[in-house]
mmCIF file of the C-alpha atoms, coordinates in Angstrom:
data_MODEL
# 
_entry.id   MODEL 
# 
loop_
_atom_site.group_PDB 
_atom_site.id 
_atom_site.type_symbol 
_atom_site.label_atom_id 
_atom_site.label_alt_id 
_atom_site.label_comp_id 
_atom_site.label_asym_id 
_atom_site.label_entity_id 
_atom_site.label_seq_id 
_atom_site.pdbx_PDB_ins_code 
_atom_site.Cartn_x 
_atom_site.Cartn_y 
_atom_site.Cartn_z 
_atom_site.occupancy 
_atom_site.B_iso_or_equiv 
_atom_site.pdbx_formal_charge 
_atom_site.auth_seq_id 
_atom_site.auth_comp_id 
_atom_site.auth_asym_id 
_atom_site.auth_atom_id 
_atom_site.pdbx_PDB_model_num 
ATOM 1   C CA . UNK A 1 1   ? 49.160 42.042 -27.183 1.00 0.00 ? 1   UNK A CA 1 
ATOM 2   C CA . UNK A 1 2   ? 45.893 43.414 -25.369 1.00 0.00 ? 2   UNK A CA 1 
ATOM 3   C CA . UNK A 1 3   ? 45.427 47.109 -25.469 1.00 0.00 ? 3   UNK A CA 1 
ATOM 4   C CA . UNK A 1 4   ? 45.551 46.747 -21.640 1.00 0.00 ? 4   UNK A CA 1 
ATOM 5   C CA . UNK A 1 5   ? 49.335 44.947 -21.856 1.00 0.00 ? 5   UNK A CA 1 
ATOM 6   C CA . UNK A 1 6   ? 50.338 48.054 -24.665 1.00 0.00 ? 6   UNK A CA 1 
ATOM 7   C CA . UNK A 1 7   ? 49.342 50.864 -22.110 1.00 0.00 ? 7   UNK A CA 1 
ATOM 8   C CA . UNK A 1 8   ? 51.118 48.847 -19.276 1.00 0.00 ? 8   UNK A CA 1 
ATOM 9   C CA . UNK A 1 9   ? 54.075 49.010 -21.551 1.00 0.00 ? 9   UNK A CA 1 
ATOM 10  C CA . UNK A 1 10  ? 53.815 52.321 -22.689 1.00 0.00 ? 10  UNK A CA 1 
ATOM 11  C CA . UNK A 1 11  ? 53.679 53.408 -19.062 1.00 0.00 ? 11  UNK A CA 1 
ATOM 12  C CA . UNK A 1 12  ? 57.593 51.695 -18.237 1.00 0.00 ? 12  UNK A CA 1 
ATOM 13  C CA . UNK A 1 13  ? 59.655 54.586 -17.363 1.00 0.00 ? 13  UNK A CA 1 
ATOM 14  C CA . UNK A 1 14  ? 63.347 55.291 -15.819 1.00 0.00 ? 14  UNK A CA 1 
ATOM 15  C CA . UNK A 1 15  ? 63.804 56.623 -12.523 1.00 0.00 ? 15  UNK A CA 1 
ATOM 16  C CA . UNK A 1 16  ? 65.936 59.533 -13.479 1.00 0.00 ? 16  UNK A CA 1 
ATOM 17  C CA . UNK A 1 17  ? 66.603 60.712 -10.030 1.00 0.00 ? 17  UNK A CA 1 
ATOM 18  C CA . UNK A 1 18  ? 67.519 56.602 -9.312  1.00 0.00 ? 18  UNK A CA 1 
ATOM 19  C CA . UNK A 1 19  ? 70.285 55.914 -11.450 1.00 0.00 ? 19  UNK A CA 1 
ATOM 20  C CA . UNK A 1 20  ? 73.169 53.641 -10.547 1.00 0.00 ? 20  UNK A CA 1 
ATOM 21  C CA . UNK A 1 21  ? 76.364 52.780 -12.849 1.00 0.00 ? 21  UNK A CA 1 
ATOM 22  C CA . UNK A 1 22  ? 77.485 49.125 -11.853 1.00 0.00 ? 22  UNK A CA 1 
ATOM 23  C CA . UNK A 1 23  ? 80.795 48.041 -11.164 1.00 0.00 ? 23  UNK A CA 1 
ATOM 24  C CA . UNK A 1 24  ? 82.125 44.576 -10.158 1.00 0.00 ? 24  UNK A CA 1 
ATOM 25  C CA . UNK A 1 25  ? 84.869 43.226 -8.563  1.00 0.00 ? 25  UNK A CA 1 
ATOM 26  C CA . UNK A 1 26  ? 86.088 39.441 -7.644  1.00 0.00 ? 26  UNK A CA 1 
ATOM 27  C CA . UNK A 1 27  ? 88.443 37.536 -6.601  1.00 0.00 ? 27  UNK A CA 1 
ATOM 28  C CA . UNK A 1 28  ? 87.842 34.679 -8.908  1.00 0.00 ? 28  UNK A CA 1 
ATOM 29  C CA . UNK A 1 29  ? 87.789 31.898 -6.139  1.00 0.00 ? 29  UNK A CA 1 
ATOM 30  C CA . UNK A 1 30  ? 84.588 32.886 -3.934  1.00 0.00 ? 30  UNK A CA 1 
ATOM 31  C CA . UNK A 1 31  ? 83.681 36.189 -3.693  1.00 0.00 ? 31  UNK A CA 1 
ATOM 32  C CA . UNK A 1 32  ? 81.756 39.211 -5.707  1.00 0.00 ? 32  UNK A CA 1 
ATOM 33  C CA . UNK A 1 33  ? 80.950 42.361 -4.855  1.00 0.00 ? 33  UNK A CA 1 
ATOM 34  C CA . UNK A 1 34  ? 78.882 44.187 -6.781  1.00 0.00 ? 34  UNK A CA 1 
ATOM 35  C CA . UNK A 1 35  ? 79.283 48.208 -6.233  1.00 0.00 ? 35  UNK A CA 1 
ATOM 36  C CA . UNK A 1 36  ? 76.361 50.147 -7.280  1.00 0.00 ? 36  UNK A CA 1 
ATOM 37  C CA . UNK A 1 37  ? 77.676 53.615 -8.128  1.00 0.00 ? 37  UNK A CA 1 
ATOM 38  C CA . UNK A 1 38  ? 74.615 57.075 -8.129  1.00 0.00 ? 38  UNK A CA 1 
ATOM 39  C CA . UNK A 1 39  ? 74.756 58.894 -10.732 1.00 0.00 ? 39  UNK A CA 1 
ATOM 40  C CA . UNK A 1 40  ? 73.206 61.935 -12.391 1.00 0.00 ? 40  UNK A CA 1 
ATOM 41  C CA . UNK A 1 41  ? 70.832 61.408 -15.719 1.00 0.00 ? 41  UNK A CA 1 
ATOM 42  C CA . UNK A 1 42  ? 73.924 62.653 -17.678 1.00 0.00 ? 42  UNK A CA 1 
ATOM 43  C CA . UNK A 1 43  ? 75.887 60.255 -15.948 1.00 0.00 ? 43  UNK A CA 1 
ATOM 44  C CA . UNK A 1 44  ? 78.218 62.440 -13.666 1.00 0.00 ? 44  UNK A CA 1 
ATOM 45  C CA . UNK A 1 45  ? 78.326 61.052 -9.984  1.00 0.00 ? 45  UNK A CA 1 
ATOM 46  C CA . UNK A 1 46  ? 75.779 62.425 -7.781  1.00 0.00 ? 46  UNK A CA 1 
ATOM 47  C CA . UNK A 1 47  ? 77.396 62.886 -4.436  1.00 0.00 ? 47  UNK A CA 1 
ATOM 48  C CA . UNK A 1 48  ? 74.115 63.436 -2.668  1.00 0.00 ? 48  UNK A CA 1 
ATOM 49  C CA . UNK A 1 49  ? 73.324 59.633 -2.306  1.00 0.00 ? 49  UNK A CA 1 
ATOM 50  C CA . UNK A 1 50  ? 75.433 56.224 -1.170  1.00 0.00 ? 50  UNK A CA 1 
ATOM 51  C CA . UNK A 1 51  ? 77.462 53.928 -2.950  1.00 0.00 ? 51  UNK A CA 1 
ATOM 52  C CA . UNK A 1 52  ? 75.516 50.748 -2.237  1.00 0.00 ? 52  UNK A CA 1 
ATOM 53  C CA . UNK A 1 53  ? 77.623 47.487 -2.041  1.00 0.00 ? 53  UNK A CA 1 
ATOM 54  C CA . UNK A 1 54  ? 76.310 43.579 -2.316  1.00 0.00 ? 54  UNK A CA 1 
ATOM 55  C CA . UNK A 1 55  ? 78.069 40.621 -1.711  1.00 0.00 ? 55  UNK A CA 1 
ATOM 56  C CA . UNK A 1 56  ? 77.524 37.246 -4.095  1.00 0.00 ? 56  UNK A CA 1 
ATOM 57  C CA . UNK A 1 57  ? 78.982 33.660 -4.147  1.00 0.00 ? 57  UNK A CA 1 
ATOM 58  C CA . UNK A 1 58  ? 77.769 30.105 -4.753  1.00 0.00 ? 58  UNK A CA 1 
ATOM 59  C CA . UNK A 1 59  ? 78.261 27.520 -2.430  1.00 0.00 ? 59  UNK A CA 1 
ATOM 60  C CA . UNK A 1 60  ? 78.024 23.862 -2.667  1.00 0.00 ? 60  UNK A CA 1 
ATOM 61  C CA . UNK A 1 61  ? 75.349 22.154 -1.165  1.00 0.00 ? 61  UNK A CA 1 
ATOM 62  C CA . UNK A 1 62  ? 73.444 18.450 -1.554  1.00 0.00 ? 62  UNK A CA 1 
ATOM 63  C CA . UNK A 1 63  ? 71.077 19.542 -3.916  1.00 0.00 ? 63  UNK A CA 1 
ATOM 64  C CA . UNK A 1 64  ? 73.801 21.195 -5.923  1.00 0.00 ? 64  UNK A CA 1 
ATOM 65  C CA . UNK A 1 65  ? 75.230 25.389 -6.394  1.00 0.00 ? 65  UNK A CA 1 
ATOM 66  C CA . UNK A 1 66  ? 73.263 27.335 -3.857  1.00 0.00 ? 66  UNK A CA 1 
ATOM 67  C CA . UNK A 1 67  ? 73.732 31.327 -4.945  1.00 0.00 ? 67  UNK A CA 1 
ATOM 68  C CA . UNK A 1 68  ? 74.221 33.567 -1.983  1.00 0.00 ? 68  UNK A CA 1 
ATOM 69  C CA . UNK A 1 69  ? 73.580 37.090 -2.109  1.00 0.00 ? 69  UNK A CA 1 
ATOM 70  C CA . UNK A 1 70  ? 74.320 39.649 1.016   1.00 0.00 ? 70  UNK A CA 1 
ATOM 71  C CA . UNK A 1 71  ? 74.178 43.314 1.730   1.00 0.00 ? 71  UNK A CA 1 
ATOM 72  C CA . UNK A 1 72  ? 77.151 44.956 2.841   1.00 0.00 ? 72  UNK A CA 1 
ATOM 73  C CA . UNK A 1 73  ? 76.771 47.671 4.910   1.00 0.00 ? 73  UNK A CA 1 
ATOM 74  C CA . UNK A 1 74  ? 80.243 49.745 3.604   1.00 0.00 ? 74  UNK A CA 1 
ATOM 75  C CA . UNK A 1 75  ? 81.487 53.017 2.501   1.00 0.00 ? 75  UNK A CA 1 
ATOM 76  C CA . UNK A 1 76  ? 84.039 51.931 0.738   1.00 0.00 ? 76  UNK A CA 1 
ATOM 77  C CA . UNK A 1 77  ? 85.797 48.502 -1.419  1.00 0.00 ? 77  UNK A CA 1 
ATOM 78  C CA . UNK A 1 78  ? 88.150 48.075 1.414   1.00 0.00 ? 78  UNK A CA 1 
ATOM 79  C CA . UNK A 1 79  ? 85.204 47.831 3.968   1.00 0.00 ? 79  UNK A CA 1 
ATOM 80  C CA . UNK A 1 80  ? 83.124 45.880 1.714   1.00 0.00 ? 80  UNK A CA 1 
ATOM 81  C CA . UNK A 1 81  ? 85.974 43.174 0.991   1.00 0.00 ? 81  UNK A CA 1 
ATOM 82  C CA . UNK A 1 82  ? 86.266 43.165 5.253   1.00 0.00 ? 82  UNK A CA 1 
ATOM 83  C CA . UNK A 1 83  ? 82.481 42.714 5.703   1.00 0.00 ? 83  UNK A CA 1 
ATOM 84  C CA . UNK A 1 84  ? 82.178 39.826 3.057   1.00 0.00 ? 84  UNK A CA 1 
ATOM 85  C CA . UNK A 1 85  ? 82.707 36.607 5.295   1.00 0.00 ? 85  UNK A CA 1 
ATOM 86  C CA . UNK A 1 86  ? 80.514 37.595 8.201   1.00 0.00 ? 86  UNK A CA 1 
ATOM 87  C CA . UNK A 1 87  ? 78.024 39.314 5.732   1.00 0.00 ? 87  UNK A CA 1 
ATOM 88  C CA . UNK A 1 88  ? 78.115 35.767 3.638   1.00 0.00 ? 88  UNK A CA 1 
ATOM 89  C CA . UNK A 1 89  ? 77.921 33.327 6.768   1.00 0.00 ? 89  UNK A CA 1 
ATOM 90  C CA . UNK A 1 90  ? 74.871 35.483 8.368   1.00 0.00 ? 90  UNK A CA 1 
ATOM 91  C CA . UNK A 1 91  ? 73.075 35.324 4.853   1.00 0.00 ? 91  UNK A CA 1 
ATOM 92  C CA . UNK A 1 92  ? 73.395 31.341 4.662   1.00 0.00 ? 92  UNK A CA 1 
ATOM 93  C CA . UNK A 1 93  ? 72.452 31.085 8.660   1.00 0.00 ? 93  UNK A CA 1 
ATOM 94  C CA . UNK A 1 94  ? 69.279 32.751 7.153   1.00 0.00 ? 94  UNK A CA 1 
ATOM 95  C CA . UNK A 1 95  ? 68.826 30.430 4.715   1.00 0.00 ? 95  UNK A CA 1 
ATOM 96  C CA . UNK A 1 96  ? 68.775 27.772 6.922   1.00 0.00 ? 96  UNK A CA 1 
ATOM 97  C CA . UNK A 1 97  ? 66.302 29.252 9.312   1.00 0.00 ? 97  UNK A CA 1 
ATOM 98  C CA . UNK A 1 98  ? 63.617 30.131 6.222   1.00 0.00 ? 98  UNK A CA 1 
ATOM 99  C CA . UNK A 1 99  ? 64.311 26.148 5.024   1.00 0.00 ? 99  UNK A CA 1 
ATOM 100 C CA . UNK A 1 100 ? 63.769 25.151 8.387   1.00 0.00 ? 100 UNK A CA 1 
ATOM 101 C CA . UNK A 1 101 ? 60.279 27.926 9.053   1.00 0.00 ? 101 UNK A CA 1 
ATOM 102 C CA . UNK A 1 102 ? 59.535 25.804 5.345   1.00 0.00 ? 102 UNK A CA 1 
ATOM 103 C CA . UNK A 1 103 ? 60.070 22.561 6.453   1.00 0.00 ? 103 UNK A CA 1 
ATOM 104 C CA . UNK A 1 104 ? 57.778 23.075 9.529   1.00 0.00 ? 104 UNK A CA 1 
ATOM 105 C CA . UNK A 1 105 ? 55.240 24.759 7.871   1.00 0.00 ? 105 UNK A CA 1 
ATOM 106 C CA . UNK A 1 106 ? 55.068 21.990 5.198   1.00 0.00 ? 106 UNK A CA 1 
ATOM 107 C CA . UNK A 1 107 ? 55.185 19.196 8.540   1.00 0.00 ? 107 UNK A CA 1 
ATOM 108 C CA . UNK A 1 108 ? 52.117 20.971 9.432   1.00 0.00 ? 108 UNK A CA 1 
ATOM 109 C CA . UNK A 1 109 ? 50.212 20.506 6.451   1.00 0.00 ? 109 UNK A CA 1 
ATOM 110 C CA . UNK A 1 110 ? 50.148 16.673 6.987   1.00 0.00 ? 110 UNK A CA 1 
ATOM 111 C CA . UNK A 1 111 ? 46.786 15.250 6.123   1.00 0.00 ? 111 UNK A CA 1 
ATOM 112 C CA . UNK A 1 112 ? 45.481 12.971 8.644   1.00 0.00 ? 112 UNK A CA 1 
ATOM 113 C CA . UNK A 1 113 ? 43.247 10.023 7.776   1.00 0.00 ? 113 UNK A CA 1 
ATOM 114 C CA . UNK A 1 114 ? 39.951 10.962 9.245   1.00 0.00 ? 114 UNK A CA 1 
ATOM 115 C CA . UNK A 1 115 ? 40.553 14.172 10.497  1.00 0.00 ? 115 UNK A CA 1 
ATOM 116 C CA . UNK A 1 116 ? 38.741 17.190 8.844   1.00 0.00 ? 116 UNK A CA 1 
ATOM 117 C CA . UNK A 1 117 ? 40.004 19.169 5.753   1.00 0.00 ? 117 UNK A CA 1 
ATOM 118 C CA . UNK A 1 118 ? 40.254 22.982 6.357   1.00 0.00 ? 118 UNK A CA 1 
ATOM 119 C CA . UNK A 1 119 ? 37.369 24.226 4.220   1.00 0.00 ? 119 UNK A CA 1 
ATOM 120 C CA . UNK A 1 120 ? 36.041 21.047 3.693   1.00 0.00 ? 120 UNK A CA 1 
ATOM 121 C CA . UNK A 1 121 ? 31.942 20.446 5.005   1.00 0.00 ? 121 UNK A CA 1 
ATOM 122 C CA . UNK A 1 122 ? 31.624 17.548 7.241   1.00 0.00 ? 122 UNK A CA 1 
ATOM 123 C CA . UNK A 1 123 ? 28.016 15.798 6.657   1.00 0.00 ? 123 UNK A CA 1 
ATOM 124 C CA . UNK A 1 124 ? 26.641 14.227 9.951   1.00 0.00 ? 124 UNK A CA 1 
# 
């Protein structure tokens, strides 16, 4: 390694005032939530800041699994567990829009025969 990549390395620290313990839950059919838990640097709960919840599955699409990941905006399992479907459908129907935004910035980009390049300098 470069002396540049050592100091870059040497300079990785922990967020001690951002710790989170992990828990998950699932059903074992479709859904996961994923509850990230605060906690203190001597990993006691710290009260002062949300439990953060996310939801996860894998759907099936043409070109094979597609993982979905969603925030759920709970304050507790119960509410998480409530929020999944909606959170899930409202994360795919963003999907779709960025593959569509893609797909027509891509059908943009077509190269016309004759026309002129971007960045290219026509000669008279």
């Amino acid at each position: 390694m470069s002396d540049p990549e050592q100091q870059a390395l040497s300079e990785i620290k922990v967020d001690r005032d951002n710790l989170y313990r992990e828990e998950t839950y699932t059903d074992l059919k479709v859904a996961t939530i994923r509850c990230m838990i605060p906690i203190c640097s001597d990993g006691s709960p710290d009260s002062s800041r949300p439990v953060l919840y996310s939801g996860q599955t894998t759907l099936m699409s043409q070109a094979g699994p597609l993982p979905v990941q969603c925030p759920l905006e709970a304050k507790s399992l119960d509410e998480a567990i409530d929020q999944f479907p909606d959170a899930v459908a409202a994360a795919v129907n963003n999907l779709i829009e960025e593959a569509r935004e893609m797909q027509r910035q891509e059908a943009s980009r077509i190269v016309v025969p004759g026309a002129a390049r971007p960045g290219k300098i026509q000669m008279p």
